[in-house]
N, CA, C and O of each residue as an XYZ file, in Angstrom:
768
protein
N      40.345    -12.909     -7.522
C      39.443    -13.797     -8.223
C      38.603    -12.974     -9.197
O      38.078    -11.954     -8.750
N      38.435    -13.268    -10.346
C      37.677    -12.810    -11.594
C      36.077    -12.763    -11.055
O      35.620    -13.695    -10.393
N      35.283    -11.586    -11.410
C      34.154    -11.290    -10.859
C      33.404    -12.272    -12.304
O      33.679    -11.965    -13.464
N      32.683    -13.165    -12.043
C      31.940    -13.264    -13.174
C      30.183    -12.656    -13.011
O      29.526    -12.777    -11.977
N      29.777    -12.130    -14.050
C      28.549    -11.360    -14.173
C      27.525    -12.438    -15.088
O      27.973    -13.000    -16.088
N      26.494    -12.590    -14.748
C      25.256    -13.178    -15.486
C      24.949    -12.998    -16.467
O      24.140    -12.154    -16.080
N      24.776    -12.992    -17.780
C      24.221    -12.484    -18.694
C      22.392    -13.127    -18.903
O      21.934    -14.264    -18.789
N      21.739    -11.817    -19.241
C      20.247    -11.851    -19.834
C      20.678    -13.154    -21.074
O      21.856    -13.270    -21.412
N      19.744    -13.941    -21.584
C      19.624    -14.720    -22.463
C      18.877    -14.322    -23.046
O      17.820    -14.900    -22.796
N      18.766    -13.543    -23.810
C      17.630    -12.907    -24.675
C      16.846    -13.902    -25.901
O      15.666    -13.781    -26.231
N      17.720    -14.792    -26.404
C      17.344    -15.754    -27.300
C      16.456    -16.842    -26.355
O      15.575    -17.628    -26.702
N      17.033    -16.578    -25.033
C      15.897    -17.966    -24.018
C      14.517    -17.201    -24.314
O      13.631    -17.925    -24.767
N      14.154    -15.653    -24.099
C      12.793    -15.177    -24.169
C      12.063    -15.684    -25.467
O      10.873    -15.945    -25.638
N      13.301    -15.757    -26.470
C      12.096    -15.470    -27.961
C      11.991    -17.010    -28.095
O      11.165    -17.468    -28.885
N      12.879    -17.936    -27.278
C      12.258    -19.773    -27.832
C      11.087    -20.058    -27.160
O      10.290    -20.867    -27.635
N      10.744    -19.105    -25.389
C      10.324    -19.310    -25.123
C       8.565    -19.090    -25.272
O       7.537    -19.750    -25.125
N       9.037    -17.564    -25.702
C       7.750    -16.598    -26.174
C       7.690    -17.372    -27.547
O       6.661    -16.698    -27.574
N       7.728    -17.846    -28.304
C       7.551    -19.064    -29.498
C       7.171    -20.009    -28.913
O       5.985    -20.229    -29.158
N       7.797    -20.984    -27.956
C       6.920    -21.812    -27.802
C       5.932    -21.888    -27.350
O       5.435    -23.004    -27.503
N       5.000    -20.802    -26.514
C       4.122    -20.000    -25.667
C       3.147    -20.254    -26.993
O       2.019    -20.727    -26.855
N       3.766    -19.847    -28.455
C       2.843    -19.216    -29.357
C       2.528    -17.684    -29.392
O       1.640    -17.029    -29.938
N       3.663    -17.342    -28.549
C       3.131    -15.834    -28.439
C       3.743    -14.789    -29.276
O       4.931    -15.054    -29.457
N       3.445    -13.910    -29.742
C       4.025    -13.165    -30.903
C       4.617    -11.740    -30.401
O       3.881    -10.858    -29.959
N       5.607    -11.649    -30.481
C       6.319    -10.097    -30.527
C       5.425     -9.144    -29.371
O       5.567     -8.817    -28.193
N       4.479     -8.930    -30.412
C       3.010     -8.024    -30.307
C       2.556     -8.095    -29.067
O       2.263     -7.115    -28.382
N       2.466     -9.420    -28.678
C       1.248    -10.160    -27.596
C       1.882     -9.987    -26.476
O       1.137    -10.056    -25.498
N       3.397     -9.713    -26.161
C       4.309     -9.820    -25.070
C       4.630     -8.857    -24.969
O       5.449     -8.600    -24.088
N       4.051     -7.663    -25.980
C       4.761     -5.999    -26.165
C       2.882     -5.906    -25.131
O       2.673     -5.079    -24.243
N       1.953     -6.842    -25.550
C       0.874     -6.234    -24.880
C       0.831     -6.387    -23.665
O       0.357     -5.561    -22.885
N       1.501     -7.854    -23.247
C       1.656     -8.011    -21.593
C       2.414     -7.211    -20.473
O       2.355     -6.926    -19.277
N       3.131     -7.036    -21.557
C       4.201     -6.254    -20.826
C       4.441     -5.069    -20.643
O       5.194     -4.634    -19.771
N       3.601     -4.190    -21.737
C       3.679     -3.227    -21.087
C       4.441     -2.173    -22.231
O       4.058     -1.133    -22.766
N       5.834     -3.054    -22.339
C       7.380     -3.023    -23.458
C       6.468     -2.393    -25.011
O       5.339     -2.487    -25.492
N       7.946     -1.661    -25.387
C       7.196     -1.583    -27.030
C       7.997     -2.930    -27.504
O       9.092     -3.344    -27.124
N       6.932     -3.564    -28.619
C       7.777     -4.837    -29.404
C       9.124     -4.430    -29.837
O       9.960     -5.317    -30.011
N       9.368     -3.467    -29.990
C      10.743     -2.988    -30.663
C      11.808     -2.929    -30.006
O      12.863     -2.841    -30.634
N      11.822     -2.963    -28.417
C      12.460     -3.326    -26.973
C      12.867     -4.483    -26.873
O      14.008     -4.944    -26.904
N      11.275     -5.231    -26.675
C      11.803     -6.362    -26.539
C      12.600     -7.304    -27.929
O      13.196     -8.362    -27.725
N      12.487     -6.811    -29.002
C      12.905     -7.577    -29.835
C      14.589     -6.932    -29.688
O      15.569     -7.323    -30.322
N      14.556     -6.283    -29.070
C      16.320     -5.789    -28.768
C      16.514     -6.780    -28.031
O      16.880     -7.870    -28.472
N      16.283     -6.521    -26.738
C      16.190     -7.468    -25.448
C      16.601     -8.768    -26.047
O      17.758     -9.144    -25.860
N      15.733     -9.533    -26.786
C      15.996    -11.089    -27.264
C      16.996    -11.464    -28.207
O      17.391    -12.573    -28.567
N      17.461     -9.810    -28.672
C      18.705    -10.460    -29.623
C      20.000     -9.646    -28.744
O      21.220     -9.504    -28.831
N      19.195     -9.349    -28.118
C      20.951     -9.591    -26.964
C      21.491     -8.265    -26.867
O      22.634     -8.186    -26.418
N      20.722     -6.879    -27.297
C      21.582     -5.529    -28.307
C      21.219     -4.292    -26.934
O      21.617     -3.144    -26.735
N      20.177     -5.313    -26.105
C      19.855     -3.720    -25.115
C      19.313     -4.958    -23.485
O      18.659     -6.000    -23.441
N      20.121     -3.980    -22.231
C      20.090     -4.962    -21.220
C      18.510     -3.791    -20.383
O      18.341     -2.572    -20.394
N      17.681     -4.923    -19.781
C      16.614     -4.234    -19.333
C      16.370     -3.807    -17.694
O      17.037     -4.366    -16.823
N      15.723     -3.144    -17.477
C      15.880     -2.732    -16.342
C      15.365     -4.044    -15.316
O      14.860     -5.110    -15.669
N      15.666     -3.588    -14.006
C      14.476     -4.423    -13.213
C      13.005     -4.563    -13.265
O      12.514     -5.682    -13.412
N      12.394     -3.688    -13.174
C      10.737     -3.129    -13.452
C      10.959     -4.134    -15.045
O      10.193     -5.097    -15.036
N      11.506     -4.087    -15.845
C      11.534     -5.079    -17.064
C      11.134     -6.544    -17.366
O      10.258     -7.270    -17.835
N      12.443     -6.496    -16.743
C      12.780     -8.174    -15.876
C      11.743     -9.019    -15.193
O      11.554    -10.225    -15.346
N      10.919     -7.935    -14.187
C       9.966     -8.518    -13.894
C       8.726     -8.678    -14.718
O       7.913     -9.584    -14.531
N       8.627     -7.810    -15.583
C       7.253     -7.384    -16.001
C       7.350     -8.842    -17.452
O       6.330     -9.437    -17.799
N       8.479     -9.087    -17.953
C       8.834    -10.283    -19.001
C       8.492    -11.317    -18.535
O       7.813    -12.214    -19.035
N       9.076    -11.207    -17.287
C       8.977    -13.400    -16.093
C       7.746    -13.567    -15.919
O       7.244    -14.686    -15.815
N       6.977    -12.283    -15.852
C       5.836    -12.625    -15.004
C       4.872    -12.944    -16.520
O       4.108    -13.898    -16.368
N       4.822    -12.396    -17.689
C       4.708    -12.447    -18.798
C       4.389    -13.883    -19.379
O       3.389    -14.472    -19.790
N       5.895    -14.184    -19.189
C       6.116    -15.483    -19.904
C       6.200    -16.631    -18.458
O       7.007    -17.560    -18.462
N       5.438    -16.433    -17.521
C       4.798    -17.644    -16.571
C       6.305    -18.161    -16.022
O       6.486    -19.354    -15.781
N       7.296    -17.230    -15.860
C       8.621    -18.387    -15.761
C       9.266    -16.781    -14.520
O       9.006    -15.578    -14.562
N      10.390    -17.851    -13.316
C      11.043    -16.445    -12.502
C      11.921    -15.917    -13.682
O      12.056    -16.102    -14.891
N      12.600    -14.938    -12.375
C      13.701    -13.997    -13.109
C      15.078    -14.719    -13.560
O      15.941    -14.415    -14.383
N      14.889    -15.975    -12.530
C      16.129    -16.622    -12.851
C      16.212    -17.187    -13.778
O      17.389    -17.384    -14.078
N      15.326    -17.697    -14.634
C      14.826    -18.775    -15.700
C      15.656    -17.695    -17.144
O      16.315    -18.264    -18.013
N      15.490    -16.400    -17.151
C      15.713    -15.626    -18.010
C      17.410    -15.083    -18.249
O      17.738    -14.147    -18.978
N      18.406    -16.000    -17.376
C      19.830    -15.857    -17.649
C      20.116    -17.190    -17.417
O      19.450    -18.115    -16.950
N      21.619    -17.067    -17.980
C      22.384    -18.284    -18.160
C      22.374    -19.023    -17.121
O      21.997    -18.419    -16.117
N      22.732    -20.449    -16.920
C      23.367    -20.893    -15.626
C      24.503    -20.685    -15.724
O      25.233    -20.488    -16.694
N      24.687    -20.738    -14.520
C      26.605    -20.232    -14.014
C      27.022    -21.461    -12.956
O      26.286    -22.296    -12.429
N      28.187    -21.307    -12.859
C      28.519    -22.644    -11.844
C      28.606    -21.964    -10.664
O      29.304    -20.954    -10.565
N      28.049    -22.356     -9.871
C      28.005    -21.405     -8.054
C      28.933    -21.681     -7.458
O      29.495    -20.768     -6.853
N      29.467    -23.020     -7.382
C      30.544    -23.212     -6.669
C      31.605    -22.798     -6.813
O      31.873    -23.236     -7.932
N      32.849    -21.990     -6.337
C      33.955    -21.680     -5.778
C      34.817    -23.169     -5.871
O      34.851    -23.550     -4.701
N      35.311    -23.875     -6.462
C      36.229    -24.552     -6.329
C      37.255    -24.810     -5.527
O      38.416    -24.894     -5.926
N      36.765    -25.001     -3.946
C      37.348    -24.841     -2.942
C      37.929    -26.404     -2.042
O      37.334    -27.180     -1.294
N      39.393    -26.359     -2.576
C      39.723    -27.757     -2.421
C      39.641    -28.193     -0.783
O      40.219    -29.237     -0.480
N      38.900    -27.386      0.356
C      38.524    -28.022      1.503
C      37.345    -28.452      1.461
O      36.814    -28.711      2.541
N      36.600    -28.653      0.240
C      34.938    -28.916      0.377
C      34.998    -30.539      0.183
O      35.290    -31.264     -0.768
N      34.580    -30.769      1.547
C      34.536    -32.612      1.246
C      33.440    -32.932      0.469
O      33.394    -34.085      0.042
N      32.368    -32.018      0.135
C      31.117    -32.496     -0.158
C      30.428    -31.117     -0.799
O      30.299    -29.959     -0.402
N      29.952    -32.060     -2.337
C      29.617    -30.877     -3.383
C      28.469    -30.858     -3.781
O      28.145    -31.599     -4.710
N      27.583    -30.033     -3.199
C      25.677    -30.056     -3.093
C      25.208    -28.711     -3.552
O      25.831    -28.114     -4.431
N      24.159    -28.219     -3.008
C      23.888    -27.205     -3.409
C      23.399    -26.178     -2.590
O      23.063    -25.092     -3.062
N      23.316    -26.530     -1.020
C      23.519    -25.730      0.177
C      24.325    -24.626      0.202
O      23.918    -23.843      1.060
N      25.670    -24.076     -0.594
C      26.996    -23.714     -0.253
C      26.585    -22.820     -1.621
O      25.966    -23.286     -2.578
N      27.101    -21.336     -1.494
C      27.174    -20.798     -2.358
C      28.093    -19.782     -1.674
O      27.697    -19.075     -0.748
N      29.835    -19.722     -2.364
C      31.159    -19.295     -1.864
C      30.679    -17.899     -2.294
O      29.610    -17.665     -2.859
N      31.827    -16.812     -1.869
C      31.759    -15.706     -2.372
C      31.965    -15.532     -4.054
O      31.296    -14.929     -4.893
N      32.952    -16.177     -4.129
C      33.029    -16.159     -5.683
C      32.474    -16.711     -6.685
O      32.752    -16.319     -7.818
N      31.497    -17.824     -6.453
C      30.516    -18.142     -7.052
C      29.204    -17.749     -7.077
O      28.198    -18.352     -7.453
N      29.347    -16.717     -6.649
C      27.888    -15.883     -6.541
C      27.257    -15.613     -8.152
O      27.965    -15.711     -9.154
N      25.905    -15.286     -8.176
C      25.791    -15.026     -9.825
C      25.024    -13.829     -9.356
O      24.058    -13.644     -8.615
N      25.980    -12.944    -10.212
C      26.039    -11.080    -10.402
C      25.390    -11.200    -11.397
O      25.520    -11.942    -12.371
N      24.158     -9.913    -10.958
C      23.657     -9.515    -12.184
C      23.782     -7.970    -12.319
O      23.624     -7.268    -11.320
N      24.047     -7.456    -13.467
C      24.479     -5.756    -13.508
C      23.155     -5.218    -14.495
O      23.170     -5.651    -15.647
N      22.267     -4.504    -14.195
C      21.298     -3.603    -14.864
C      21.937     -2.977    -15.310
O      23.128     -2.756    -15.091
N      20.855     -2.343    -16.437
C      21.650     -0.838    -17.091
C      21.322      0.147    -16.230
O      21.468      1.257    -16.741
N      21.032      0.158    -15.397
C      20.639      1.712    -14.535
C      21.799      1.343    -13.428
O      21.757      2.198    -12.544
N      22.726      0.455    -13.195
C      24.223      0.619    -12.600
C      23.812      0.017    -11.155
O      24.408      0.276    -10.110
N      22.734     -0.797    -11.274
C      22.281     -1.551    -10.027
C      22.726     -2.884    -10.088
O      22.689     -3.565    -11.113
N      23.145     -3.258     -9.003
C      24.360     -4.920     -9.224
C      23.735     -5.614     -8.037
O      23.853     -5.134     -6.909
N      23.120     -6.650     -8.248
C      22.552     -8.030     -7.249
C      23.065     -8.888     -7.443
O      23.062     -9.450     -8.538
N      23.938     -9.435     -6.007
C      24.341    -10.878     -5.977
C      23.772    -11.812     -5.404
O      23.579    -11.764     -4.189
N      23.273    -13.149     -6.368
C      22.494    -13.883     -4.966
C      23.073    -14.585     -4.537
O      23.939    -15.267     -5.085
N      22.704    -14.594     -3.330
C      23.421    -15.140     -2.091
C      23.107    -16.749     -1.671
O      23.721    -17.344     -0.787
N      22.423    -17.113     -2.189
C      21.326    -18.660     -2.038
C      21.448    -19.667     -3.460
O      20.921    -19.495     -4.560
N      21.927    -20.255     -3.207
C      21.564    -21.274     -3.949
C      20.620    -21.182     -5.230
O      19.520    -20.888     -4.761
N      20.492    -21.293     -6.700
C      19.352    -21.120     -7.430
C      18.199    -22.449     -6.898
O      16.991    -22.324     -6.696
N      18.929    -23.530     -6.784
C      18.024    -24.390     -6.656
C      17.032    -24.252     -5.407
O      15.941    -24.815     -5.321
N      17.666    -23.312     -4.352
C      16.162    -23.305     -3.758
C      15.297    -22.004     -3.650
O      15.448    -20.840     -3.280
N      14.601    -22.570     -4.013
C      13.310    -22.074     -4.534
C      12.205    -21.447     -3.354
O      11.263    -20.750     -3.730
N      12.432    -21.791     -1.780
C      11.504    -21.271     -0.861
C      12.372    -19.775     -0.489
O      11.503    -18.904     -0.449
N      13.553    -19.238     -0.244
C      13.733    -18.084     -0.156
C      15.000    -17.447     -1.130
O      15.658    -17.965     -2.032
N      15.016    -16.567     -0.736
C      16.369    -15.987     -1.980
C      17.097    -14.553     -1.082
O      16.389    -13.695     -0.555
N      18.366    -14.537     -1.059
C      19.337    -13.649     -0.322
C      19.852    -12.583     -1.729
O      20.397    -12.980     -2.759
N      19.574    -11.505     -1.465
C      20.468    -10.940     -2.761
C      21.060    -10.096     -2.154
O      20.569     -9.878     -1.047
N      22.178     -9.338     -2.479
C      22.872     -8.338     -2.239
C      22.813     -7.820     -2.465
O      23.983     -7.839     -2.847
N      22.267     -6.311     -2.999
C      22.295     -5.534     -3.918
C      23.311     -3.885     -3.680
O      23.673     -3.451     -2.587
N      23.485     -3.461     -4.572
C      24.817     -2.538     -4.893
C      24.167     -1.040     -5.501
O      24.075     -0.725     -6.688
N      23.810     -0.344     -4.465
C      22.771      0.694     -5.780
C      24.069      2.189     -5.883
O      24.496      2.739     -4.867
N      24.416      2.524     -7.069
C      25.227      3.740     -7.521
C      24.473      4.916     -6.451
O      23.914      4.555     -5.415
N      24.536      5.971     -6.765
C      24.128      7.563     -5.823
C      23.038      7.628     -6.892
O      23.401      7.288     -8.018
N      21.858      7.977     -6.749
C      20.832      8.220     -7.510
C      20.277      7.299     -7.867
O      19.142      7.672     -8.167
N      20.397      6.136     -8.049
C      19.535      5.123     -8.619
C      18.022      4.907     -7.988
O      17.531      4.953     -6.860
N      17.559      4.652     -9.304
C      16.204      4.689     -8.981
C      15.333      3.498     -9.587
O      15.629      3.389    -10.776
N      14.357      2.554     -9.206
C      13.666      1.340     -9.865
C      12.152      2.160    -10.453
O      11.717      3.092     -9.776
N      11.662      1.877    -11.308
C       9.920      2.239    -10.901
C       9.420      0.848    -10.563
O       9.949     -0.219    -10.874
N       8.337      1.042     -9.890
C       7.092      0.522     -9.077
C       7.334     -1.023     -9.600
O       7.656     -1.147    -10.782
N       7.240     -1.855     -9.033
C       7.219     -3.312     -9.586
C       6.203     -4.242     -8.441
O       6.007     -3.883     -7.279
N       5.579     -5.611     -9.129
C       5.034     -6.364     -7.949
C       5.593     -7.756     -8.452
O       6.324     -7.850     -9.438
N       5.192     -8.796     -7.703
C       5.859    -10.072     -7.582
C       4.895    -10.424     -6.289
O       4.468     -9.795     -5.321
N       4.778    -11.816     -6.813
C       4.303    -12.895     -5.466
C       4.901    -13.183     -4.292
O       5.962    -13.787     -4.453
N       4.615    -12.977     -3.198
C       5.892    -13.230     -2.278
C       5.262    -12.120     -0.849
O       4.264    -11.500     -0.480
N       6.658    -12.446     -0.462
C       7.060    -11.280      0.871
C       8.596    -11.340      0.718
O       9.297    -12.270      0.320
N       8.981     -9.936      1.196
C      10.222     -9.597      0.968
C      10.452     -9.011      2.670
O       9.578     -8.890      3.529
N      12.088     -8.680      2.795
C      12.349     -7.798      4.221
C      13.791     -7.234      2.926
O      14.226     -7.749      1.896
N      14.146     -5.889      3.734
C      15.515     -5.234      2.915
C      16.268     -4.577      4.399
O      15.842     -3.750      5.205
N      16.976     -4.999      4.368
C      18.177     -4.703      5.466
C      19.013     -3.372      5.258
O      19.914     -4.210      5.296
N      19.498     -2.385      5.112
C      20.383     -1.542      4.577
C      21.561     -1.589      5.228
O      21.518     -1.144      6.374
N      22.561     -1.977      4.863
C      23.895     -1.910      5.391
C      24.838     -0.498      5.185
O      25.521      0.036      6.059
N      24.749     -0.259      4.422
C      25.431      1.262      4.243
C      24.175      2.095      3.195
O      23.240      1.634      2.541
N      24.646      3.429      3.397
C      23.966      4.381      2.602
C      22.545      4.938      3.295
O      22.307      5.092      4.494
N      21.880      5.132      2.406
C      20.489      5.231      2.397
C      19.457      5.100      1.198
O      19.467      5.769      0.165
N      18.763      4.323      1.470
C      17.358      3.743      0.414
C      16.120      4.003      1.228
O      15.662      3.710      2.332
N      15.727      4.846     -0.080
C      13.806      5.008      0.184
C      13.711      3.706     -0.547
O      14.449      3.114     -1.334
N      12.368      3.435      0.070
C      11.538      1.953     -0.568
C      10.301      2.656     -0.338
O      10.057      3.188      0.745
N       9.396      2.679     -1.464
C       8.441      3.311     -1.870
C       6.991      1.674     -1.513
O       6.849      0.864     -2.429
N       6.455      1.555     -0.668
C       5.758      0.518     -0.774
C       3.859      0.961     -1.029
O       3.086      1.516     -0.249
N       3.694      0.577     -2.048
C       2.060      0.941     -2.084
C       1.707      2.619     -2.295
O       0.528      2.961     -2.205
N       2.501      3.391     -2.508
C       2.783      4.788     -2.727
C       3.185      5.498     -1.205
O       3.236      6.699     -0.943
N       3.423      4.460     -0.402
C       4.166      4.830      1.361
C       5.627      5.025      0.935
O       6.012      4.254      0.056
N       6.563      5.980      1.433
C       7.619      6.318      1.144
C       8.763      5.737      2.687
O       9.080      6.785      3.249
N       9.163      4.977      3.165
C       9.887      4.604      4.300
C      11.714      5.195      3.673
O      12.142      4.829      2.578
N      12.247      5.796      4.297
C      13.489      6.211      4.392
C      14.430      5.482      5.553
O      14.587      5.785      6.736
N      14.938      4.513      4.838
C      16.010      3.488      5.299
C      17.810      3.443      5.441
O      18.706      3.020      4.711
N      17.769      4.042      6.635
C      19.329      4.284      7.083
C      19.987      3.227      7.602
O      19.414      2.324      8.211
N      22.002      3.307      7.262
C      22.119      2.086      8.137
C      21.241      1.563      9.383
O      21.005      2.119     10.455
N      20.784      0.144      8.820
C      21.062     -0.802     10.095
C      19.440     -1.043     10.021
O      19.107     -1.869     10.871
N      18.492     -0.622      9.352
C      17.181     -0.299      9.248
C      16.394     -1.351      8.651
O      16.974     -1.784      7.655
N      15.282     -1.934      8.880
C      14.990     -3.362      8.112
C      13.656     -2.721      8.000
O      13.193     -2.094      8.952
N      12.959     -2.863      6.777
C      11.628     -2.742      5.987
C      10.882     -4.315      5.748
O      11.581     -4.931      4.943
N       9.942     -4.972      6.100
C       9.468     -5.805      5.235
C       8.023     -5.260      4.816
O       7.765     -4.086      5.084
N       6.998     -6.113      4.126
C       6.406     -5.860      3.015
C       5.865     -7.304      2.540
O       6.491     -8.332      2.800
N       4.666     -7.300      1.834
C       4.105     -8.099      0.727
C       5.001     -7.580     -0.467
O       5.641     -6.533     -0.560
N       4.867     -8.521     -1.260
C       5.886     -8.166     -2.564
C       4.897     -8.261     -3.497
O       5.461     -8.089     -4.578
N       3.411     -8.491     -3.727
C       2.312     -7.752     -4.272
C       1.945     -6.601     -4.405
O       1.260     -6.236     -5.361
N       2.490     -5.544     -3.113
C       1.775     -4.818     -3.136
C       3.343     -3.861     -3.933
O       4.499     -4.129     -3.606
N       2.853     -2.450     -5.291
C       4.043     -1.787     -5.746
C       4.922     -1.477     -4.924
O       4.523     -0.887     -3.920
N       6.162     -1.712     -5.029
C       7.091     -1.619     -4.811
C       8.410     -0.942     -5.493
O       8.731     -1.328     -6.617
N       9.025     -0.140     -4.965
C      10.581      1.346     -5.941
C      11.317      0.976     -5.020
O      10.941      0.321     -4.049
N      12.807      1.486     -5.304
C      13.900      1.772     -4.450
C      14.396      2.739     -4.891
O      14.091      3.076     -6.036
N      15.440      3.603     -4.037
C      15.707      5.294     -4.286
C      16.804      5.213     -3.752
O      16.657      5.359     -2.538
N      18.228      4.996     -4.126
C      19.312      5.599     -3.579
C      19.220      7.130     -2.864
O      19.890      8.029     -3.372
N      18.714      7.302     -2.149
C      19.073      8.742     -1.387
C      20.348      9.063     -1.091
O      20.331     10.116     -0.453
N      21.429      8.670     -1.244
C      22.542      9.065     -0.890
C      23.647      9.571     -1.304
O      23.578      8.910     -2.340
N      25.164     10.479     -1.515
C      25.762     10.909     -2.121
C      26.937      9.708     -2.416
O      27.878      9.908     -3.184
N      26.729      8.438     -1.685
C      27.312      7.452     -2.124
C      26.819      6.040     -2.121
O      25.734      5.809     -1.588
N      27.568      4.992     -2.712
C      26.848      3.831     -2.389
C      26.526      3.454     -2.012
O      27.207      3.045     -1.072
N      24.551      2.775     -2.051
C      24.213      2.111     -0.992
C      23.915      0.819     -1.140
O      23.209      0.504     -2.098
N      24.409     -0.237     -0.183
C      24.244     -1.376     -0.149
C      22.824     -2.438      1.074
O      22.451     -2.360      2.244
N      22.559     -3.151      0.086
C      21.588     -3.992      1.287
C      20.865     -4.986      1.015
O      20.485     -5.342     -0.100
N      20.647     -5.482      2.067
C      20.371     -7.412      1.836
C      18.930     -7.251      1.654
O      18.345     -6.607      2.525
N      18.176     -7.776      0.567
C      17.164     -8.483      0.700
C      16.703     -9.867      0.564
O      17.128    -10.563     -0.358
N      16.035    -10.221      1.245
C      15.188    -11.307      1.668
C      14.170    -11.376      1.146
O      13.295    -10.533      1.344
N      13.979    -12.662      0.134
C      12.718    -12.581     -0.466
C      12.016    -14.460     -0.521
O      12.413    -15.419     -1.182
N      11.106    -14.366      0.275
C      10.095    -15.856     -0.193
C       8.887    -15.422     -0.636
O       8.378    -14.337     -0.352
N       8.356    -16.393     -1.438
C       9.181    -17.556     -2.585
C      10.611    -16.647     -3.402
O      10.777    -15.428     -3.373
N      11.335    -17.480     -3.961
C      12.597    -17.177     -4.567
C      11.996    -16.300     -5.987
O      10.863    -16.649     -6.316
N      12.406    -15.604     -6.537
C      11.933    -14.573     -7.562
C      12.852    -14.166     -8.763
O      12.631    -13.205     -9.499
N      14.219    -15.273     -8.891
C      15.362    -14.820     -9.355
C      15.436    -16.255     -9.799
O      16.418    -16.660    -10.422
């Protein structure tokens, strides 16, 4: 089955940051971003990190999910008597690929909105900087090893190891490992 990947909508930021009234400038000030980034970002020419992603949503008053395409979730699976939005198959998952080689699949439904399952895929070295978000999170590690940096606390997470956390307070992740590490997080409210 064909992996399909999410794409950033970069043109959704600039209708939106327009209709906001907000200028280039004003969203280079919220954010943190030089205007010259984000005006990449919105015409589609440069993909942004996570620490990005968030620092834009939270920006422009809207989640992370609001800022890519919709995708169809469902798997076209001719035993499904009944087509809702509970059910999200393996192959209808919506992949998202960073440029720093970090890949999240969510696992939940977009439409609901009280928690969110992601998968995430981190290369050997990968690294996030510091990010916050409303919420509470837990991160599971299934293979590898991930530091999660919480509040400038450093926790070192080996298979099988569960971290939770306020998702206010800064938050990193650190591939520590010489190979891929994989692991579930859990996040309410939904943030994607």
């Amino acid at each position: 089955m064909e992996r399909k990947t999410t794409k950033l909508q970069g043109a959704r930021i600039r209708s939106l940051r327009k209709l906001k009234g907000m200028t280039l400038m004003q969203l280079s000030e919220k954010t943190g971003l030089s205007h010259g980034y984000l005006s990449q970002i919105e015409r589609g020419i440069s993909q942004p990190s996570i620490t990005s992603l968030v620092d834009i949503a939270q920006a422009l008053g809207v989640t992370m999910q609001w800022l890519f395409s919709e995708t169809e979730e469902k798997d076209n699976n001719p035993n499904d008597t009944v087509k809702d939005d509970k059910l999200v198959r393996k192959g209808g998952r919506v992949i998202i690929e960073y440029k720093d080689g970090i890949i999240d699949q969510l696992m939940t439904p977009r439409s609901n909105n009280n928690l969110e399952i992601i998968h995430s895929t981190y290369p050997p070295g990968t690294h996030s900087e510091p990010y916050s978000h409303k919420g509470h999170e837990a991160v599971l590690v299934l293979t590898g090893k991930l530091e999660v940096e919480v509040s400038g606390a450093k926790y070192v997470l080996n298979e099988g190891d569960c971290l939770s956390f306020t998702s206010t307070e800064p938050h990193a992740h650190t591939n520590l490992s010489d190979e891929t590490t994989v692991a579930l997080w859990f996040v309410t409210p939904a943030s994607f």
